[in-house]
C-alpha positions as CSV (number, residue, x, y, z in Angstrom):
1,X,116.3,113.7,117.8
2,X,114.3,112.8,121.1
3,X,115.0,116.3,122.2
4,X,113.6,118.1,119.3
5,X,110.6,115.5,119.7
6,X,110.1,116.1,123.1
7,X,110.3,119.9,122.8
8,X,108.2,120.4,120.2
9,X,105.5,118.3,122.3
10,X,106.1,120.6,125.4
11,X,105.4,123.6,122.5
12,X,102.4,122.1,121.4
13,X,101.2,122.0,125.2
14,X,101.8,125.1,125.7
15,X,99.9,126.5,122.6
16,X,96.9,124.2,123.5
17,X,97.0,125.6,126.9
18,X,97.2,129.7,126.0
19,X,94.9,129.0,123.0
20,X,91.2,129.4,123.9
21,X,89.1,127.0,122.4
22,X,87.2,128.2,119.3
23,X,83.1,128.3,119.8
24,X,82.3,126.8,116.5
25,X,78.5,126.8,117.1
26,X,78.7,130.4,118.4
27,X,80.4,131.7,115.4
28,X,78.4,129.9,112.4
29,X,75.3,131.2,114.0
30,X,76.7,134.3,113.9
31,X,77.6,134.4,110.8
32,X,74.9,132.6,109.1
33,X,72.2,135.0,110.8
34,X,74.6,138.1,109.8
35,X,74.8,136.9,106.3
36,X,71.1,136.0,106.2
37,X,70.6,139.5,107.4
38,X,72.5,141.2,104.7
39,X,70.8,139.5,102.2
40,X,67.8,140.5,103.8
41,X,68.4,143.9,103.6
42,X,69.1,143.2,99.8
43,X,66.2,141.6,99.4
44,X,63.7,144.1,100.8
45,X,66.3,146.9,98.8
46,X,65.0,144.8,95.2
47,X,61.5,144.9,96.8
48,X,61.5,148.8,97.4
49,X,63.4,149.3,93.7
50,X,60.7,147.1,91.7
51,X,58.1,148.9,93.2
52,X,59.5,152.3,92.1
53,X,58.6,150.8,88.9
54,X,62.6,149.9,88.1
55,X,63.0,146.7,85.7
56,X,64.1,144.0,87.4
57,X,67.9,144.4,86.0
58,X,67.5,147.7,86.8
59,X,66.8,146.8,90.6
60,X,69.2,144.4,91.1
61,X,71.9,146.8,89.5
62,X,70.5,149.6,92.2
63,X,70.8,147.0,94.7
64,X,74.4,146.0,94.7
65,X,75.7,149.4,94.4
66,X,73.5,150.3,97.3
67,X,75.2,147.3,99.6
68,X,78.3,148.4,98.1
69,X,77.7,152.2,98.9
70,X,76.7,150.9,102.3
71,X,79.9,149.0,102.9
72,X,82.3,151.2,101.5
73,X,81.0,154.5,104.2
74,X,80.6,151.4,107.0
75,X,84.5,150.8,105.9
76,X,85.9,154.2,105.9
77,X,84.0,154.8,109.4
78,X,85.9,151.8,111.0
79,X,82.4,149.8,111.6
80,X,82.5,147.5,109.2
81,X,85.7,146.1,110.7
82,X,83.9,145.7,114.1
83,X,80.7,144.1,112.5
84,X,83.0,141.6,110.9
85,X,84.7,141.0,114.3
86,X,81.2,140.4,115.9
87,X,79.8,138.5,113.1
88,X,82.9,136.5,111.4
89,X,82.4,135.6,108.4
90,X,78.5,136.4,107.3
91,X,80.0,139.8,106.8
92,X,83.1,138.2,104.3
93,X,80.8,136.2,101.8
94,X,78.1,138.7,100.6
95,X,79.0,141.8,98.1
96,X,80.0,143.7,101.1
97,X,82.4,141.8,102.1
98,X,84.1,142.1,98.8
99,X,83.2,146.0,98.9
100,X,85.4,146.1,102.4
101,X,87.9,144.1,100.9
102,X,88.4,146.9,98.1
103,X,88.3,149.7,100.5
104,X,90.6,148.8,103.5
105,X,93.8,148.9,101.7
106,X,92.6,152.2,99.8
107,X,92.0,153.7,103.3
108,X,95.1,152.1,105.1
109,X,97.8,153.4,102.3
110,X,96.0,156.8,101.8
111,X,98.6,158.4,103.5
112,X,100.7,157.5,100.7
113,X,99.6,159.2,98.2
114,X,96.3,158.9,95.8
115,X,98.2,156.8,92.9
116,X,101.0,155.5,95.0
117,X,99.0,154.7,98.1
118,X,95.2,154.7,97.4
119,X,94.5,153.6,93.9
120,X,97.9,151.3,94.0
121,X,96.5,149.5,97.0
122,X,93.4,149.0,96.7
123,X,93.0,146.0,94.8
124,X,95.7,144.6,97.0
125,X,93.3,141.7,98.8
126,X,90.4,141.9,96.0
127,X,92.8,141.9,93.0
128,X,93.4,138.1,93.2
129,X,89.7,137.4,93.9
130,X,89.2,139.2,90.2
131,X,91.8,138.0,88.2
132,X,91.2,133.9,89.6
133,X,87.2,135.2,89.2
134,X,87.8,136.2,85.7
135,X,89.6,133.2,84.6
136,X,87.3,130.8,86.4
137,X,84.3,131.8,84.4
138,X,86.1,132.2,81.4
139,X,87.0,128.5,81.8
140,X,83.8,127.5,83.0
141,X,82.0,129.3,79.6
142,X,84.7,128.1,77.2
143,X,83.4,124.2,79.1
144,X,80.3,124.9,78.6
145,X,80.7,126.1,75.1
146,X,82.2,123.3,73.6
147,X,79.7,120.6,75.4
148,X,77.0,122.9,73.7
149,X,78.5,122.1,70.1
């Protein structure tokens, strides 16, 4: 029992020691100003729709299928994956990161085939984020329903 004990101290060690310590700071100012960016970007997007004289609905839709236009060609060029390297996770929590999320599989399994590969893939990460999504709010209005009565 010592044995085990002691070896999985000297493995600990050793993971400690080729580990690099993680620059927290570094990386949520990374991603804070990266996400802060992105929204940015949507925000002056829903500025240059509402003053083409769009409703505001109308904008917002424009908007998010811009970001998601945007990440979806960044995706299938292989910089979206870098950006998200550089930035972490400012990139993961906006539209776009859900966008990428969609895409990558599609890309990766292409080679597959467009049903088999592509279109049987691609909601391989985001198809869990939909289905809990779905469920959530359907909860969270059935709540809210019956406090309403």
């Amino acid at each position: 029992m010592q044995t085990t004990q002691k070896a999985q101290q000297e493995y600990d060690k050793m993971v400690k020691k080729a580990s690099p310590n993680s620059p927290i700071f570094t990386n949520c100012l990374k991603a804070f100003v990266s996400g802060g960016l992105i929204c940015a970007g949507g925000q002056l997007l829903l500025n240059l729709f509402l003053d083409r004289n769009f409703t505001e609905n109308e904008a917002a839709l424009c908007v998010s299928i811009t970001l998601i236009g945007i990440s979806a060609v960044l995706t299938a060029l292989g910089l979206y994956e870098k950006l998200g390297k550089f930035c972490g996770a400012g990139t993961i929590v906006p539209i776009t990161g859900f966008a990428n999320s969609v895409v990558s599989p599609a890309i990766e399994f292409k080679k597959e085939g467009m049903v088999f590969g592509m279109a049987a893939k691609m909601f391989l990460v985001a198809g869990p984020v939909i289905v809990y999504g779905t469920l959530t709010s359907m909860l969270v209005g059935l709540i809210y329903f019956l406090i309403g009565r």
